[in-house]
C-alpha positions as CSV (number, residue, x, y, z in Angstrom):
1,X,-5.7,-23.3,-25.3
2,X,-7.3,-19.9,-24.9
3,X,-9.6,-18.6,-27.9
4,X,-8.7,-15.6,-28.6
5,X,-12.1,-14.1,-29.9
6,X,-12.4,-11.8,-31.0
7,X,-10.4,-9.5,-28.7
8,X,-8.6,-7.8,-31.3
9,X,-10.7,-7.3,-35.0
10,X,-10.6,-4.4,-36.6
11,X,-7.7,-2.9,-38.6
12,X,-5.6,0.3,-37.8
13,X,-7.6,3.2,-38.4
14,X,-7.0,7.2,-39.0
15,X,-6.6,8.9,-35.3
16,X,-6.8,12.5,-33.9
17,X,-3.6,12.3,-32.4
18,X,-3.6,13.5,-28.4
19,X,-2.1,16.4,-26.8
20,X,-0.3,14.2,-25.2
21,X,1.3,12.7,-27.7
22,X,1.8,15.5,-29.8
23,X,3.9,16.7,-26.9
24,X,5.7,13.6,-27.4
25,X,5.5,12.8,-30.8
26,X,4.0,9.8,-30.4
27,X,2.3,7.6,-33.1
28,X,0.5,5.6,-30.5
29,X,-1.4,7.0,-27.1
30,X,0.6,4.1,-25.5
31,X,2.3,4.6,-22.4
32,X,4.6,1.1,-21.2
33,X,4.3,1.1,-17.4
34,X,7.5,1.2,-15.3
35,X,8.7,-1.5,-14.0
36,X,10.8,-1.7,-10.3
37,X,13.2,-4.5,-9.2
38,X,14.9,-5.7,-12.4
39,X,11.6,-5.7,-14.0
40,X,12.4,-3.1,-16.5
41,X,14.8,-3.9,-19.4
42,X,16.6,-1.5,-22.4
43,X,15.2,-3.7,-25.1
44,X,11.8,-3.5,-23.8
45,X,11.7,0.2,-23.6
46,X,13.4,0.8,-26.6
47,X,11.0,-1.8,-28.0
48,X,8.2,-0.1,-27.5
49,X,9.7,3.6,-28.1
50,X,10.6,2.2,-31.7
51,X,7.2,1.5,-32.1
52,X,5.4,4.7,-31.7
53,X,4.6,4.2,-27.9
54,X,6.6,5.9,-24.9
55,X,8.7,3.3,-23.4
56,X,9.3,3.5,-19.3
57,X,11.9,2.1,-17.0
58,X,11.6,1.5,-13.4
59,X,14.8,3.5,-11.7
60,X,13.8,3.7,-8.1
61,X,16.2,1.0,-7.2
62,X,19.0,2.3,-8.9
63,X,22.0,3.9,-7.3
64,X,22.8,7.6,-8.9
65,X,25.5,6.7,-10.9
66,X,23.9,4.2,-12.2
67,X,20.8,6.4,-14.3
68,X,23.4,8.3,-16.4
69,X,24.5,5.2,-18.2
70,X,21.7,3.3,-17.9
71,X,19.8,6.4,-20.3
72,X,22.8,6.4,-22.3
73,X,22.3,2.2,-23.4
74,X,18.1,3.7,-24.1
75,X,19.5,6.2,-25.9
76,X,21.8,4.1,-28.1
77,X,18.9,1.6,-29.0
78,X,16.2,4.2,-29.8
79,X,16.0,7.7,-30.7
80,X,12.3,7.5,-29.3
81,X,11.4,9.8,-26.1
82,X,11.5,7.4,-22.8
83,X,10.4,8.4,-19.3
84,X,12.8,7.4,-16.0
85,X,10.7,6.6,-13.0
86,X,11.5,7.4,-9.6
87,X,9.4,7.0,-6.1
88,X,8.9,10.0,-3.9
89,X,10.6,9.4,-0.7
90,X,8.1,9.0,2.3
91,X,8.4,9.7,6.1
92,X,12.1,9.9,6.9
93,X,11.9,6.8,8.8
94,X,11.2,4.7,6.1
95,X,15.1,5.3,5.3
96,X,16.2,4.5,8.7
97,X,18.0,1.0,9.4
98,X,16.3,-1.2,11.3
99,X,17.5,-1.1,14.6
100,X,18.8,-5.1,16.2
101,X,14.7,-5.5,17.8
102,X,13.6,-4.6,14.2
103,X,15.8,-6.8,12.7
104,X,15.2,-9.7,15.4
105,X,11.5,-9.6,14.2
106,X,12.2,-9.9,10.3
107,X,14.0,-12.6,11.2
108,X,11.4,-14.4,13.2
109,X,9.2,-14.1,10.6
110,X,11.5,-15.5,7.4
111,X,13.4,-17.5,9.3
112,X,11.3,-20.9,8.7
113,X,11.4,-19.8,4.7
114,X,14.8,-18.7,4.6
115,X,15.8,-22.5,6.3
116,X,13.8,-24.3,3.1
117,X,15.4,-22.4,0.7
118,X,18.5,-23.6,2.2
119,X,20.1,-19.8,3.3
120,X,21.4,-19.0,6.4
121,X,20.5,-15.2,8.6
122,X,21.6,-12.3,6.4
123,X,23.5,-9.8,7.9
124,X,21.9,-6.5,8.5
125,X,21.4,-4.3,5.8
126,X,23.8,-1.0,5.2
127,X,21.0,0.5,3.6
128,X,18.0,0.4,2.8
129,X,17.0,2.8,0.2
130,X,19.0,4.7,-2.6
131,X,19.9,8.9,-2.0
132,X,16.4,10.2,-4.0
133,X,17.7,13.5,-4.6
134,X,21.0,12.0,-5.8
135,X,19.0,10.2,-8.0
136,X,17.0,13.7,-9.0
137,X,20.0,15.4,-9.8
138,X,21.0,12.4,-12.0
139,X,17.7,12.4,-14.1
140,X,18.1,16.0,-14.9
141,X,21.6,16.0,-16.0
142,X,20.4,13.0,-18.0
143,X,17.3,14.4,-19.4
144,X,14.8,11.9,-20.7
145,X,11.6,13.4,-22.6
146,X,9.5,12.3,-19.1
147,X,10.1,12.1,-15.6
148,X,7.6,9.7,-14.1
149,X,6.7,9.7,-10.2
150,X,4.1,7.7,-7.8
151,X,3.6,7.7,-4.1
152,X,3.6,12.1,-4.5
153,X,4.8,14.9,-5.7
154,X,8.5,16.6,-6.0
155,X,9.0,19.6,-4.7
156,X,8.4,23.1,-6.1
157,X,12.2,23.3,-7.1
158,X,12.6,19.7,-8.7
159,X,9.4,20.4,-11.0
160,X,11.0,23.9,-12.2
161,X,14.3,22.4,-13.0
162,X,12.6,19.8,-15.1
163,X,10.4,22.4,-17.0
164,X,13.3,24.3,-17.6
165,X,15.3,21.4,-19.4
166,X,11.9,20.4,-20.9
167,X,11.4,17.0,-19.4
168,X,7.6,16.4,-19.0
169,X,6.5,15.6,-15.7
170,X,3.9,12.0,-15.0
171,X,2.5,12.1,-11.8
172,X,0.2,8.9,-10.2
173,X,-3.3,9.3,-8.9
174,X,-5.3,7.4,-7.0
175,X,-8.1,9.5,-6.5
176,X,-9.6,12.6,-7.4
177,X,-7.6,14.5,-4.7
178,X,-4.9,13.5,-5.7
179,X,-5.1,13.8,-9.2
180,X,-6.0,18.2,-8.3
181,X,-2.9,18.0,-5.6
182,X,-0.6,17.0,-9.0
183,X,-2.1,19.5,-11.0
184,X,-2.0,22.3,-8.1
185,X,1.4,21.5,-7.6
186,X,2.5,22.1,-11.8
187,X,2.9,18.2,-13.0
188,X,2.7,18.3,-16.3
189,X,0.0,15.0,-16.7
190,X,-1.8,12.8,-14.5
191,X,-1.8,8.5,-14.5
192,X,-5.2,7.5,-13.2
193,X,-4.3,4.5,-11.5
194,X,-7.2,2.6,-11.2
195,X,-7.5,-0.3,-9.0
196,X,-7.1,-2.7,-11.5
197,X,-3.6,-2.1,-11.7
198,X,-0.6,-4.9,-10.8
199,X,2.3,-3.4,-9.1
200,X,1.9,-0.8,-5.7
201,X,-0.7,1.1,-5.3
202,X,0.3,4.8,-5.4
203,X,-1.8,5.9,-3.3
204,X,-0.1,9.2,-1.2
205,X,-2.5,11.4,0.5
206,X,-4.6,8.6,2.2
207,X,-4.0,5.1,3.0
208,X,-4.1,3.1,-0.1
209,X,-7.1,0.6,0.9
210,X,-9.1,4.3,0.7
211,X,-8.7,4.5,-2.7
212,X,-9.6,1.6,-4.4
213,X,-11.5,3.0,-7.1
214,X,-11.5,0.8,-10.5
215,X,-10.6,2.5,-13.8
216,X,-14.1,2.8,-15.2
217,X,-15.2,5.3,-12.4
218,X,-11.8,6.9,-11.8
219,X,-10.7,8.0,-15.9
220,X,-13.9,10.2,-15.5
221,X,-13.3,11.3,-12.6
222,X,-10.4,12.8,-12.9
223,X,-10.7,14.0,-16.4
224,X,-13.3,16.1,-15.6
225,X,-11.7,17.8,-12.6
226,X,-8.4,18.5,-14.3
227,X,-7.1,20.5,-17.1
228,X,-3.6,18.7,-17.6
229,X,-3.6,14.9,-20.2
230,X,-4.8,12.4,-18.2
231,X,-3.2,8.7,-19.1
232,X,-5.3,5.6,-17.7
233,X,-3.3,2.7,-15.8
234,X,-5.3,-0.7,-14.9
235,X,-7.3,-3.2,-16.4
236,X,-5.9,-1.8,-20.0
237,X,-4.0,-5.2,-21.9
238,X,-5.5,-4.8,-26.1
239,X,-7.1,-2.4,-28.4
240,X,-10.2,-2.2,-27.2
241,X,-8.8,-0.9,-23.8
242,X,-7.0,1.8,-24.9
243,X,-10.4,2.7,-27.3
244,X,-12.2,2.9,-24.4
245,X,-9.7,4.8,-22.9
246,X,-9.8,7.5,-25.8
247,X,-13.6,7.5,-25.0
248,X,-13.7,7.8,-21.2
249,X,-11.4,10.8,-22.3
250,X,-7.5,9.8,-21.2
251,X,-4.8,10.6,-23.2
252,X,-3.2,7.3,-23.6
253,X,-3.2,4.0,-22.1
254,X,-0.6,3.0,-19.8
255,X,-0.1,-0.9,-19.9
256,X,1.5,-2.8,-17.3
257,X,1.0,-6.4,-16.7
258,X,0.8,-7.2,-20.8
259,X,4.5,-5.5,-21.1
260,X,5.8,-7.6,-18.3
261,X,4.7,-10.6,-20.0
262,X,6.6,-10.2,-22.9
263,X,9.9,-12.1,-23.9
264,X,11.8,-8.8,-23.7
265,X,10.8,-7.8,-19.9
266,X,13.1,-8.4,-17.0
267,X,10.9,-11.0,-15.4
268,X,11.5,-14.2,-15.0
269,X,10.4,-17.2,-17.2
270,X,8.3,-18.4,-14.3
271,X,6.8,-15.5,-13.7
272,X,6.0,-14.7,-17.9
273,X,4.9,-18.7,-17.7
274,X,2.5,-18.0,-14.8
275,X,1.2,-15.1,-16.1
276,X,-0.5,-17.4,-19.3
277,X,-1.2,-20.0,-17.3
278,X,-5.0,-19.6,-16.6
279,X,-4.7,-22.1,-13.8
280,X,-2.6,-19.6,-11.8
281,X,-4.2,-18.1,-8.9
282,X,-6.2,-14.8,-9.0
283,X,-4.8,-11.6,-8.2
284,X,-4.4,-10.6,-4.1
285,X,-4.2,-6.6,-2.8
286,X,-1.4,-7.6,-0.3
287,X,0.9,-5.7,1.7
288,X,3.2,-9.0,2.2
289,X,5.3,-8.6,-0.6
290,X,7.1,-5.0,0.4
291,X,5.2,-3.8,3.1
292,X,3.2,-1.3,0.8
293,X,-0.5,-2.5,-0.6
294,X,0.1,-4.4,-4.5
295,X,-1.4,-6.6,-6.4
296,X,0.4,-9.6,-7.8
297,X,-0.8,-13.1,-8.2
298,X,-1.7,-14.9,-5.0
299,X,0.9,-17.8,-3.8
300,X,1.7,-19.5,-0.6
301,X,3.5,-16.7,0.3
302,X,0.5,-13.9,0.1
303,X,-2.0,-16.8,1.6
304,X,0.7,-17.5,4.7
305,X,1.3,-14.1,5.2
306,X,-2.4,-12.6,5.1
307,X,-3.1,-15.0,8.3
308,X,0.2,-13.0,10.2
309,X,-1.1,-9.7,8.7
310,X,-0.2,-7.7,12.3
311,X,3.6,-9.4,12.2
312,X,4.7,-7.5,8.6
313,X,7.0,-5.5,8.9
314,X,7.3,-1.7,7.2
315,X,8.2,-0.4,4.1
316,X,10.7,-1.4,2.6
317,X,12.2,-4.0,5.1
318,X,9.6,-6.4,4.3
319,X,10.6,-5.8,0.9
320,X,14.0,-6.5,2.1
321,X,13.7,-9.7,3.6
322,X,11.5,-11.1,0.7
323,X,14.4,-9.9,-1.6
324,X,17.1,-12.0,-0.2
325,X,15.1,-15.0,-0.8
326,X,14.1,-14.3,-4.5
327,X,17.3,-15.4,-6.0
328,X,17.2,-18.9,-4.6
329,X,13.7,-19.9,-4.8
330,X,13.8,-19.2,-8.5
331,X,16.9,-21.3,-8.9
332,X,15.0,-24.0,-7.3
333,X,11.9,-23.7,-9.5
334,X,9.9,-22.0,-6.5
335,X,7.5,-19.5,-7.6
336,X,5.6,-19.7,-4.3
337,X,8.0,-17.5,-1.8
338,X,8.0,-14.7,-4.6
339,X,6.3,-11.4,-5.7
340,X,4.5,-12.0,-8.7
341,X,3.3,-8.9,-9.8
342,X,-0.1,-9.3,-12.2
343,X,-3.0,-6.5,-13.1
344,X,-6.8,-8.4,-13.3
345,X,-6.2,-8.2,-17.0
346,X,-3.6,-11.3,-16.9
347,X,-6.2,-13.8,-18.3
348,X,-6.4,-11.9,-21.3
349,X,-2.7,-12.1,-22.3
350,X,-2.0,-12.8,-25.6
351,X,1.2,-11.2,-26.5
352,X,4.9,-12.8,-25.4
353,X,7.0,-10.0,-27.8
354,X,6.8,-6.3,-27.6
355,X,6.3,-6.7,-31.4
356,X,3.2,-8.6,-31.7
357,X,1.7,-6.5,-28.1
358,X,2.5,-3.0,-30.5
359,X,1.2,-4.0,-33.4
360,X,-2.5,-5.7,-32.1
361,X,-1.9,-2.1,-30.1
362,X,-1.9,-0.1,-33.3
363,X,-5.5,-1.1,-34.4
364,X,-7.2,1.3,-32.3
């Protein structure tokens, strides 16, 4: 049983609010990460809206039509401002089918997993990502308070239309250059995302494994090279690291990996179980789950994988394999051929309900 400590003393005290959240209205400088893949949930965004943070869901994956309702069911749970996440398309290949050689050598690679799990060869896939500015013109017409980004920067055009309907633009840093390219550019505030983080690495001027730079170094950074709110992401799961947030000069805290842990997330059981479970496995930079460098907890998947590093294949058809076998490894108990995303602060979970995480939240 883990002793909690004294991780959390101290009572709620009186607080200059932010910029930031002034901008927002927010009563807490608490920032839910978003969450891809099913991760994200109404109930968890609206949970933490309702609670004086700014709740965040994960819409990359979505299909156009599908963000217009999907703000409506926030919007009928809380009256709290929420942000909509979207990724910023890369090279144009990335949204390219794979061609039958292509295809051939995913299949080489899963084959021997998808035969355990008892599936047979999928067919090919009709596509492979959703229409992003389809999914732009869908976020504006359904205007939540922020529109959250990571792997760039939308164009000149899509910033403008947002700051005319008022919808305050998040963009993702990695590094210092990137954090000026965001401001340059007109985004609104900046996420320092330091290395700490679970999930992708949003890394979009240089290869990710350039700018591994952990929170600590990078809040400063940043802070002191920009003039927009900086928000901190990584390492960040109690009070004390969003007060050390406040003092390094952020914003607000975004939190990841403690959100995903609670009851009212999209993740699995198994993967909420795992990530309490101080036995589990440490956290692995690994490009094995999607083809793009994240951190989740290592498995057999990420050790197997890490030894064929040179036969993975691309964003996102790595991601596209690993997807089809998701659904029945889980059925089976099997939490060794998934992605389980995790940030380094997983061993200091305390929280399974977005109540209890808000409230030990609200004593900084």
């Amino acid at each position: 049983m883990r002793n909690p400590g004294n991780r959390e003393t101290g009572v709620s005290v009186s607080m200059q609010p932010t910029s930031f959240m002034q901008r927002l209205e927010l009563r807490l400088p608490v920032v839910q990460g978003p969450f891809g893949g099913g991760l994200s949930s109404v109930e968890l965004v609206a949970g933490v809206g309702n609670r004086g943070g700014l709740g965040s869901y994960g819409a990359h994956q979505l299909a156009a039509e599908e963000i217009g309702p999907l703000a409506a069911r926030i919007r009928a749970e809380t009256r709290a401002p929420f942000a909509l996440n979207l990724w910023i398309p890369g090279p144009a290949t990335e949204a390219l089918l794979p061609d039958p050689a292509t295809f051939a050598r995913g299949w080489q690679l899963f084959e021997p997993y998808f035969r355990e799990l008892g599936l047979e060869r999928p067919l090919p896939p009709t596509r492979v990502l959703p229409d992003y500015r389809a999914q732009v013109e869908a976020l504006l017409e359904a205007r939540p308070a922020v529109f959250s980004f990571v792997f760039g920067i939308p164009d000149a055009n899509i910033l403008a239309a947002c700051r005319s309907r008022d919808i305050l633009t998040l963009g993702a840093a990695t590094t210092i250059d990137e954090a000026r390219a965001l401001e340059a550019a007109g985004v609104d505030a900046i996420v320092a995302s330091g290395m700490e983080a679970g999930g992708h690495r949003p890394a979009f001027l240089a290869p990710a494994e350039q700018g591994l730079i952990g929170s600590l170094a990078l809040i400063p950074q940043i802070v002191d090279r920009v003039a927009v709110p900086v928000i901190a992401a990584g390492g960040i799961a109690d009070a004390r690291g969003v007060r050390a947030v406040l003092a390094l000069g952020g914003q607000a805290a975004q939190i990841g990996t403690a959100f995903l842990a609670c009851e009212e997330s999209g993740a699995h059981p198994l993967h909420r179980k795992l990530l309490f479970d101080e036995r589990a496995p440490a956290t692995t930079l690994t490009r094995a789950f999607t083809g793009r460098l994240a951190r989740g907890l290592g498995n057999r998947w990420t050790d197997a994988m890490a030894a064929r590093s040179s036969e993975l294949l691309p964003y996102p058809l790595q991601g596209w394999w690993l997807a089809h076998m998701r659904a029945a490894a889980l059925a089976q108990g099997r939490t060794d051929l998934v992605s389980l995303w995790s940030g380094q602060t997983a061993p200091n979970l305390r929280h399974k309900t977005v109540g209890s995480l808000m409230e030990a939240l609200a004593t900084v």
